[in-house]
KOLFIDREN-51085 format. One line per 5 residues: number of its first residue (from 1); for each residue x, y, z of N, C-alpha, C. Coordinates in steps of 0.2 Angstrom, whole numbers, m for minus. Example, Ala and Ser with C-alpha at 12.3 -4.5 7.8 and 13.67 -1.06 7.14 Angstrom:
// KOLFIDREN-51085
1) 66 m28 39 62 m22 39 66 m16 39  64 m11 35 68 m5 36 64 0 39
//
This chain:
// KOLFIDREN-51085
1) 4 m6 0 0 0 0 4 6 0  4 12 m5 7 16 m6 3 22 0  8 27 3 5 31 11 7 39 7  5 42 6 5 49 4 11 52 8  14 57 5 17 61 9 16 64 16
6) 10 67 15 7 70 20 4 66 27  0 61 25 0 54 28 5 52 33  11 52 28 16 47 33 18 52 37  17 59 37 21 66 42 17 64 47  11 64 48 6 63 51 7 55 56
11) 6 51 51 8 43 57 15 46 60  20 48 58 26 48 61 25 53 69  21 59 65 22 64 72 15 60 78  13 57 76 7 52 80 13 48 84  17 43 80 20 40 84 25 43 87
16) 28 50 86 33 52 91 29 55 96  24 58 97 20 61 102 17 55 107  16 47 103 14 42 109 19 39 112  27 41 110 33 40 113 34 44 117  32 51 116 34 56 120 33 53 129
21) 37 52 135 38 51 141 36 57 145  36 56 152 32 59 156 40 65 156  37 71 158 39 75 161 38 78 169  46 77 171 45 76 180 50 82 181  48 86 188 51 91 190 52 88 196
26) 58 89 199 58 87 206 62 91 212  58 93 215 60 99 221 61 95 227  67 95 229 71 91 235 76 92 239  79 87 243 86 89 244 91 82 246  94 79 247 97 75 248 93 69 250
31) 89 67 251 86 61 253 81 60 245  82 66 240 78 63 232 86 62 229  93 64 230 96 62 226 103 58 228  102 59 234 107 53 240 107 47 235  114 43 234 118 37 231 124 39 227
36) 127 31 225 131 33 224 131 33 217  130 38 213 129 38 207 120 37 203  118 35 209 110 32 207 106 35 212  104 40 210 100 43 216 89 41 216  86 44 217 79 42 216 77 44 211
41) 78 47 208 76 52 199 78 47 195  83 44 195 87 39 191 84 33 191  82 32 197 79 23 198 72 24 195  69 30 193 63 30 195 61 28 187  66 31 181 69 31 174 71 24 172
46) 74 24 175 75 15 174 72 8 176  66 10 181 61 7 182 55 6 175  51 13 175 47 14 169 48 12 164  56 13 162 56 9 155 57 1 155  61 m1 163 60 m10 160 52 m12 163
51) 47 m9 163 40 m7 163 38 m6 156  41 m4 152 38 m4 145 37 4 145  37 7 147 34 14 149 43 21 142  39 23 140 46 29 137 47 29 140  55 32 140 57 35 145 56 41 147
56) 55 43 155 52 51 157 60 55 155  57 61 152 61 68 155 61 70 163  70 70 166 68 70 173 74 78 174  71 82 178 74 87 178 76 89 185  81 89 189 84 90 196 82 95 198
61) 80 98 202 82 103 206 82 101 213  86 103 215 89 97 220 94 103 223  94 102 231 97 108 234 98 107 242  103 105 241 107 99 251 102 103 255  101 101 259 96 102 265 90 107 266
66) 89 110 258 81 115 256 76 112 259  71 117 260 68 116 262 62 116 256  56 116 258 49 117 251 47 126 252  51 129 258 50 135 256 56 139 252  62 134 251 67 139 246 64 136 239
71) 61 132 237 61 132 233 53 134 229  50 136 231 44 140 232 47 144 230  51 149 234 51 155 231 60 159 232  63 154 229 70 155 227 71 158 219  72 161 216 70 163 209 72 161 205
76) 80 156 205 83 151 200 77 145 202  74 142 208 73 137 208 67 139 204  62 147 207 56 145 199 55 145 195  63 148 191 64 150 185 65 141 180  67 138 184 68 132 181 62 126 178
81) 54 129 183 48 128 178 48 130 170  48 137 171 49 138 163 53 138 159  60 136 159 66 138 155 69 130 157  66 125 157 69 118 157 67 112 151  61 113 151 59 110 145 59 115 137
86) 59 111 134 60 114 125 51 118 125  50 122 120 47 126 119 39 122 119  35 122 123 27 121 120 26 115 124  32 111 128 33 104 133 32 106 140  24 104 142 23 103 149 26 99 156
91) 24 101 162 26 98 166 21 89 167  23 84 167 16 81 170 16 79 176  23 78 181 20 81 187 29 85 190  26 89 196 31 89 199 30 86 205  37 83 208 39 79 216 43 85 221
96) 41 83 226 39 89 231 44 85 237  48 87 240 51 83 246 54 87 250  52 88 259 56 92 261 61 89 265  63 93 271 68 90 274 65 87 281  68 82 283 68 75 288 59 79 293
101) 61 83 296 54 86 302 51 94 300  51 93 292 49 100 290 42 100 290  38 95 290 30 92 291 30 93 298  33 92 303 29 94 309 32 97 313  29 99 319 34 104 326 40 103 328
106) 43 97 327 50 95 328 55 99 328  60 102 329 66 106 325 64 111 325  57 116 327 57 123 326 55 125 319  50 118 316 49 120 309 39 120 311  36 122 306 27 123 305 27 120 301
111) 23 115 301 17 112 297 13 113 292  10 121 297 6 125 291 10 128 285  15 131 287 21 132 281 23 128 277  25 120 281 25 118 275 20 117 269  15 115 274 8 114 268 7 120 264
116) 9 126 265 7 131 262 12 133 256  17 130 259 25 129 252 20 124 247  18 119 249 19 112 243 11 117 238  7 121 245 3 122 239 6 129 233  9 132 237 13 137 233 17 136 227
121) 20 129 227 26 125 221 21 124 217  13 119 220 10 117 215 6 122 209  6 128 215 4 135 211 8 137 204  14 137 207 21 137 201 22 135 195  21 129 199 21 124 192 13 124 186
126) 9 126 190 3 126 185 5 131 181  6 137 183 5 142 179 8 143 174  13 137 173 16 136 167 13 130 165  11 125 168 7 119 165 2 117 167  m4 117 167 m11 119 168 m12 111 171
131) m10 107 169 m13 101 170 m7 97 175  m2 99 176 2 95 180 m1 93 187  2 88 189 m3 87 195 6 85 201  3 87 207 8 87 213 10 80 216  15 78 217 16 72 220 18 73 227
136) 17 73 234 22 73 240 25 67 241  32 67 240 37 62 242 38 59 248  32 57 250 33 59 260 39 55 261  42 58 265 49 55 269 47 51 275  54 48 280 52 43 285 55 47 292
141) 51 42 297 57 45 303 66 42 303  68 46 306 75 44 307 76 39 312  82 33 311 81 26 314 82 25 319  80 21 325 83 21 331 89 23 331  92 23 339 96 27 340 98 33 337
146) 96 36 333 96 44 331 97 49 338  100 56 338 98 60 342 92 63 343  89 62 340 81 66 337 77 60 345  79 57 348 74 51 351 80 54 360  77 51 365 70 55 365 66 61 365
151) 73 66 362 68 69 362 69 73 355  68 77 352 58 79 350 53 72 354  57 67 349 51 63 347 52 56 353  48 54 357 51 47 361 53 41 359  48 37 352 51 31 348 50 37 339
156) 52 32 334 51 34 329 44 34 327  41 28 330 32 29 328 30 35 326  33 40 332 29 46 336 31 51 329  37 51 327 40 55 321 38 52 315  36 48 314 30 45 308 26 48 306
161) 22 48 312 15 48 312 13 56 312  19 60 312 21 68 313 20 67 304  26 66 304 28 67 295 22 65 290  21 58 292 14 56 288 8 61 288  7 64 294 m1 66 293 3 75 291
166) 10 77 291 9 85 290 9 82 279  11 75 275 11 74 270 4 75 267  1 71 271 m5 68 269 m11 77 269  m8 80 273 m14 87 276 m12 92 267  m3 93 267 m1 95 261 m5 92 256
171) m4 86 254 m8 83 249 m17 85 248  m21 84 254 m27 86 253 m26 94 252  m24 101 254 m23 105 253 m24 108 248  m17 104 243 m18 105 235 m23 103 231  m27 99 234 m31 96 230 m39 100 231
176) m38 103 239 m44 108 239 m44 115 236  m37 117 236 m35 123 229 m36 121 223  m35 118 221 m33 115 213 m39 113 212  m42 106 214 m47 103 210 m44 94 212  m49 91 214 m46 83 214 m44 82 208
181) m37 77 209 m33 75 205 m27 78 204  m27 83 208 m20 87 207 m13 88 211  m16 83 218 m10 81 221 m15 72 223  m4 71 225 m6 63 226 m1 63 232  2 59 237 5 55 241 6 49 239
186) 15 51 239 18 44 239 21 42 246  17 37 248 19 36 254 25 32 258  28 36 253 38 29 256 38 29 262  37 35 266 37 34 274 36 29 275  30 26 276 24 18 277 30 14 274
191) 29 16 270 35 11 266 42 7 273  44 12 275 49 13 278 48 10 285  43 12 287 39 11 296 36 3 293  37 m1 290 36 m6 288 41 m11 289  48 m7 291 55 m10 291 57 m8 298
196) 51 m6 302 52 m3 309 60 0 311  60 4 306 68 9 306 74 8 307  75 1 306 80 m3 309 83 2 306  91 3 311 97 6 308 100 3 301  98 m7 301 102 m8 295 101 m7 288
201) 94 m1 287 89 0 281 93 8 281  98 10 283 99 18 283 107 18 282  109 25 281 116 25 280 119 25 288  126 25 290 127 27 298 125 33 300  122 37 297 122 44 300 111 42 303
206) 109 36 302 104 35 304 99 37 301  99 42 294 95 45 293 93 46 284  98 47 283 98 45 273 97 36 274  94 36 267 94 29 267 99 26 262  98 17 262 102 14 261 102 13 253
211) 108 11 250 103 9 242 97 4 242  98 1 244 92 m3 245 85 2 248  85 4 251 80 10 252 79 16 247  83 19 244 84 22 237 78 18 230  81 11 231 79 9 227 70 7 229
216) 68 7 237 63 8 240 56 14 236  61 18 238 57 26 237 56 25 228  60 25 224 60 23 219 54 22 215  52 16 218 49 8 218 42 13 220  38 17 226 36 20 228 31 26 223
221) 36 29 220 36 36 216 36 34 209  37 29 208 35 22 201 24 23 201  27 18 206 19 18 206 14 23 206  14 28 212 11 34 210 12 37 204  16 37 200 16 43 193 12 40 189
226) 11 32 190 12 28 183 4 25 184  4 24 192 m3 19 193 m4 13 191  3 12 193 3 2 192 10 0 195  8 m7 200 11 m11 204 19 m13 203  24 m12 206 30 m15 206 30 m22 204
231) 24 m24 208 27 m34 209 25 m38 202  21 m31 198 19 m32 192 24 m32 186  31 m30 187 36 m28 183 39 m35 184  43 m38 177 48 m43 178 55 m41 177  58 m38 181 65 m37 177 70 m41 175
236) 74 m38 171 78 m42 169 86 m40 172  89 m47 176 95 m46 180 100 m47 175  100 m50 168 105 m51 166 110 m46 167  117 m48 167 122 m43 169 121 m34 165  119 m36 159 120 m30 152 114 m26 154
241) 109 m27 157 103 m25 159 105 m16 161  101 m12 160 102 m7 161 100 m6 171  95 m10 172 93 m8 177 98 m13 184  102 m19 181 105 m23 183 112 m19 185  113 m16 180 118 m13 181 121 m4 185
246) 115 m2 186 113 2 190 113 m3 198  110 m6 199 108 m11 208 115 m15 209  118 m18 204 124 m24 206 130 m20 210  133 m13 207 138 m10 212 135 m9 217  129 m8 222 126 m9 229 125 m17 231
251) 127 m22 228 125 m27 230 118 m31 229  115 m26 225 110 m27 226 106 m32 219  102 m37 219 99 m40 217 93 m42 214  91 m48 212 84 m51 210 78 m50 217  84 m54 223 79 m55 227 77 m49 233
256) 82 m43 232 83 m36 235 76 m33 231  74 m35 225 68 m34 223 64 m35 223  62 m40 223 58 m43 225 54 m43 231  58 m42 239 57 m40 243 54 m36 243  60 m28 240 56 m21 240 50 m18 236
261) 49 m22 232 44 m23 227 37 m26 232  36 m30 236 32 m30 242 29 m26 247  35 m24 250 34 m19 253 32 m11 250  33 m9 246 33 m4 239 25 m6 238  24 m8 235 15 m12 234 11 m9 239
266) 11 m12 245 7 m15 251 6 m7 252  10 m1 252 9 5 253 6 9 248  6 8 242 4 11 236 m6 12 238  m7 15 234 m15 18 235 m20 12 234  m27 12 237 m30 6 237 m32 4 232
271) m31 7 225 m33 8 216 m27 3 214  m22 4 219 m19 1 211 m15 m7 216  m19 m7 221 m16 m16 226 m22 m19 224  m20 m25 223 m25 m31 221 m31 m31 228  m29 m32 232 m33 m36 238 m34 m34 244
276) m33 m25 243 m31 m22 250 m36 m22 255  m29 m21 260 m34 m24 269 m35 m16 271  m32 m17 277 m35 m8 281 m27 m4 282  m22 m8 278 m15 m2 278 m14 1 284  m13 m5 290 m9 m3 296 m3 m6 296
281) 0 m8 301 6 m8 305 5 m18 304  1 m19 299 1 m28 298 2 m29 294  8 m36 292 10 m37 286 10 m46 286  6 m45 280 7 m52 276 11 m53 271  17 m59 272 21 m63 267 19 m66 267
286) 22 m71 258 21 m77 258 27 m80 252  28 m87 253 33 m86 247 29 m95 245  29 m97 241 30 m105 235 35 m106 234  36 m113 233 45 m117 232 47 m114 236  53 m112 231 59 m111 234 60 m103 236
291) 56 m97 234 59 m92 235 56 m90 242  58 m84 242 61 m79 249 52 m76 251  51 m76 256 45 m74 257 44 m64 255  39 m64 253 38 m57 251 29 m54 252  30 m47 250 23 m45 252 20 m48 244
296) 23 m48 239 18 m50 233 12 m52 233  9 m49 231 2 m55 232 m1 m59 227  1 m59 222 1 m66 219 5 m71 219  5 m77 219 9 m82 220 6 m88 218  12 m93 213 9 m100 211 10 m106 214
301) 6 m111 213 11 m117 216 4 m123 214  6 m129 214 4 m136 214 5 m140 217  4 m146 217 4 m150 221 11 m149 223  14 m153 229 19 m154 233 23 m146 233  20 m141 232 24 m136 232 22 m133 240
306) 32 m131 241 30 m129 248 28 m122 251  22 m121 255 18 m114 256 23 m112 262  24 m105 263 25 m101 268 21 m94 266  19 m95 276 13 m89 278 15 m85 286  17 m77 284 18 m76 289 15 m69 289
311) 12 m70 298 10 m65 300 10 m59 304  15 m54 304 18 m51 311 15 m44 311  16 m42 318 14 m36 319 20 m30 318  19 m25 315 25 m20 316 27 m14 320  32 m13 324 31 m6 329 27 m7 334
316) 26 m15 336 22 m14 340 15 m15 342  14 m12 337 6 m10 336 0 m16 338  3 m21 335 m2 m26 336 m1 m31 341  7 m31 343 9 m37 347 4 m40 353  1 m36 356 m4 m40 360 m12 m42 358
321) m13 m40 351 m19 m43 349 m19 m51 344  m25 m53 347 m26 m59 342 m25 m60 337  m21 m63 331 m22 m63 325 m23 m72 321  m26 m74 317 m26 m78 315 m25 m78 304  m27 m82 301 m26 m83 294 m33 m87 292
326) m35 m82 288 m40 m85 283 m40 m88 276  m44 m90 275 m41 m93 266 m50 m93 262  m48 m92 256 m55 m94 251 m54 m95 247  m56 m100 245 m56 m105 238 m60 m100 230  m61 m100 226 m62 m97 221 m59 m99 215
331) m63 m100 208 m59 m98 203 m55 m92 199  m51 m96 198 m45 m90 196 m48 m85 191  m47 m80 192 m50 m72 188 m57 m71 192  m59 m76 196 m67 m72 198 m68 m70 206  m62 m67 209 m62 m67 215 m66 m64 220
336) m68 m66 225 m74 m64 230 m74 m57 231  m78 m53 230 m80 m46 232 m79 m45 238  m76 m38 240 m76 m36 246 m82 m37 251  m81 m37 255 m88 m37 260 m90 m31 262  m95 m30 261 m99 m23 259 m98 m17 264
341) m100 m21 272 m99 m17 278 m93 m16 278  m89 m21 277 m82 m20 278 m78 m20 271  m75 m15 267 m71 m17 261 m65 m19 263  m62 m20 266 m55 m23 269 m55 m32 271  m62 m31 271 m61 m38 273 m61 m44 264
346) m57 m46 261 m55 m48 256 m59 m55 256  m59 m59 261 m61 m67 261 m66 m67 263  m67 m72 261 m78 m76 265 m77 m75 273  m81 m70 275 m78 m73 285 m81 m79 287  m84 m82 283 m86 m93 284 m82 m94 282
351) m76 m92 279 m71 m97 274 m68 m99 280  m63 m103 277 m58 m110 283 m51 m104 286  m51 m108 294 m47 m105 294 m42 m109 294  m36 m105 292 m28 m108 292 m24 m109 297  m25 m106 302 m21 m104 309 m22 m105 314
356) m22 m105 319 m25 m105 327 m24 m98 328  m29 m95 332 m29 m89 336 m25 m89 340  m19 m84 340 m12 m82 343 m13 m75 344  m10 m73 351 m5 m65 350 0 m62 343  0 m57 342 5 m58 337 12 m52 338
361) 14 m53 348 21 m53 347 27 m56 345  24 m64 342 30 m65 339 23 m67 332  28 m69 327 24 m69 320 23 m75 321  16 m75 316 10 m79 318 13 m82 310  19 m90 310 20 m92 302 17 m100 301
366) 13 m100 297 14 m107 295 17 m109 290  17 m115 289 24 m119 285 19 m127 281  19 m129 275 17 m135 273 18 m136 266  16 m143 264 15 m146 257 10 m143 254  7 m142 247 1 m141 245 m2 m148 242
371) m5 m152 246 m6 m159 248 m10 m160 240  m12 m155 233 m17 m156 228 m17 m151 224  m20 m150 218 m20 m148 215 m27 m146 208  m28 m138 209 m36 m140 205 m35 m133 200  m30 m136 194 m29 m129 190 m34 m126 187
376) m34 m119 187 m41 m114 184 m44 m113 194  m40 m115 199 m42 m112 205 m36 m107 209  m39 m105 213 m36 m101 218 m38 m100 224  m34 m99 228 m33 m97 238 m32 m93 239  m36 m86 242 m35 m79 245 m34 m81 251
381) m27 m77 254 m27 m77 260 m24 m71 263  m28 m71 269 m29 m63 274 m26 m66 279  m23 m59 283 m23 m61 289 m28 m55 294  m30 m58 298 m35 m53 303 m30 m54 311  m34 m48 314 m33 m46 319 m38 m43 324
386) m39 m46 329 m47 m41 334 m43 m35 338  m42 m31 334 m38 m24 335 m44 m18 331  m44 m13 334 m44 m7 330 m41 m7 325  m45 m4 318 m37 m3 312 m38 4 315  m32 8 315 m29 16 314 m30 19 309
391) m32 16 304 m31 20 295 m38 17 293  m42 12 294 m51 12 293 m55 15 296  m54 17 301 m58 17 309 m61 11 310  m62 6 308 m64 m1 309 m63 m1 317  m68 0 320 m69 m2 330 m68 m8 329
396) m68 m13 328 m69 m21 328 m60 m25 327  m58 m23 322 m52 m28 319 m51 m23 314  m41 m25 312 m39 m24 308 m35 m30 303  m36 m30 295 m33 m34 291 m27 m34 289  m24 m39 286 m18 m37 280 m23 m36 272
401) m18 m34 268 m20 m35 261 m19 m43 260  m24 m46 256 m24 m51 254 m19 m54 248  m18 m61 249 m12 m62 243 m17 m69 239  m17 m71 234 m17 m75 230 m13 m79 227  m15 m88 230 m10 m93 228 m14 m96 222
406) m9 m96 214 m14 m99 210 m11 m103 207  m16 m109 208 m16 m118 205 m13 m117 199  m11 m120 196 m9 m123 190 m6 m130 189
//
């Protein structure tokens, strides 16, 4: 078939427009661009594409220890909306991050300022790109044994739960100036408060993180731009691999992924998790065969394939409550509906349970063969708790997100 001249200008500039990659501005300071060589802008570029995704336009503005109010209203920093992209090229978002206790009381900083910063940058950025929309980077507390403990804050919990709610207030903010849709929260904190702070997730100074936590945040700020799951990416470790070779000088690997890749998920917003619980301080693994137990929540196996199920409390929070493991049978692709009163609750509450009813100061695991096999089926399984959730209101109990074992 012969295509016209005009024709093929037309298919060509179609397809470079549908190649065209996201354009990202990024206002920070050293916890967005902290590594060695690979900071969170970078990973976040090399994720998308072994994701299938163009590669994004990613632009630094990056500034050791800034605050959201230098860069609001420093004048090379706002000059850099207009005068960074080529002529007629919008933002589609900017990322926002301030420093360690700039979200609350801590350190002689305000809340309300920062929130009035993040809504000020998103003002910024609009008035050059109409439709970009805001992302808060939200940071975590700093790791045991910090100076920061006891005092501002008495454990890290306390410094969380600061940071978290001045992100989350920032994020609503913008969204009630602008119009819903136009800020989001990326919840790495949670992220982070999921690895209950251990110092060995952090640099020595207790408070930047580790590459493996770079690669966390990363994995975090993936999702939120893109709206879709980490566990869902298969990367490729081959040595030559772009993104293998970014992680290997840190040690880092397939199953450094696949861990982070769980954890990364299980925080992501309740749109884009398969089977979400009530997103507290309770965490479901699970692993088949031979791998490493992980938050994924898919997983396969058959007959004689060995199951690992584990249930633990984090920070505390749950240690002296009841917790057990549910399961429900189903066919694969037609998964049980939430339960109406309760949407956190994923399984049949008549379904079988798996576990005994224990405390869950120590983790609640079990271990076995999968004694059968019934290909075209599947097992959801939850873990519950006779706890308050913190993050549903649920008076009664709190859940894990549910994971999915399918037959084959």
């Amino acid at each position: 078939m012969n295509v016209s001249a005009p024709l093929l200008l037309v298919l060509l500039m179609t397809s470079a427009v549908s190649a065209q990659g996201k354009n990202l501005l990024f206002y920070g300071n050293s916890f967005t661009y902290y590594s060695w060589g690979y900071g969170v802008p970078e990973l976040i570029s090399l994720i998308a594409t072994e994701a299938g995704h163009p590669t994004p336009t990613i632009v630094q503005a990056l500034v050791g220890g800034a605050t959201l109010g230098h860069h609001a209203t420093d004048p090379s920093q706002v000059a850099i909306i207009s005068n960074a992209l080529p002529a007629g090229q919008t933002w589609d978002h900017v990322i926002m991050q301030g420093r360690t206790p700039e979200a609350t009381t801590g350190g002689g900083f305000s809340p309300i300022v920062f929130r009035n910063n993040a809504v000020a940058i998103t003002g910024n950025v609009r008035s050059h790109s109409p439709a970009a929309s805001a992302i808060m980077y939200q940071t975590w507390a700093v790791a045991w044994g910090h100076m920061y403990y006891p005092l501002p804050w008495a454990v890290p919990l306390e410094m969380h739960n600061e940071i978290r709610d001045g992100y989350r207030l920032a994020t609503s903010d913008i969204n009630a100036t602008f119009g819903s849709g136009a800020g989001y929260l990326s919840a790495v904190g949670d992220a982070i408060a999921l690895l209950e702070f251990d110092p060995a997730w952090y640099e020595p100074d207790k408070a930047h993180p580790s590459p493996v936590v770079v690669l966390l945040a990363a994995m975090g700020l993936y999702t939120t731009m893109y709206g879709a799951p980490v566990c869902a990416i298969d990367p490729d470790f081959t040595p030559g691999s772009p993104l293998s070779q970014a992680l290997s000088p840190f040690g880092l690997g397939e199953a450094d992924w696949d861990f982070m890749a769980g954890i990364s998920d299980r925080i992501g917003n309740a749109s884009v998790r398969r089977f979400p619980g009530s997103n507290d301080h309770l965490l479901l693994e699970t692993a088949t065969g031979t791998s490493a137990l992980t938050s994924c929540p898919t997983k396969r196996m058959t007959a004689g394939t060995p199951i690992q199920i584990r249930l633990s409390s984090k920070n505390g929070v749950y240690d002296n409550a009841n917790g057990w493991l549910m399961a429900d049978f189903f066919v694969t692709g037609s998964p049980p509906n939430p339960v109406a009163l309760y949407p956190e609750i994923r399984v049949d509450p008549g379904g079988s349970i798996l576990s005994p009813v224990v405390t869950l100061g120590t983790a609640l695991t079990a271990s076995f063969q999968m004694p059968f096999t019934l290909p075209g089926g599947s097992f959801l399984v939850q873990g519950v708790t006779l706890q308050p959730s913190l993050q549903s209101g649920n008076p009664l109990f709190t859940t894990t997100d549910a994971h999915e074992l399918v037959m084959y």
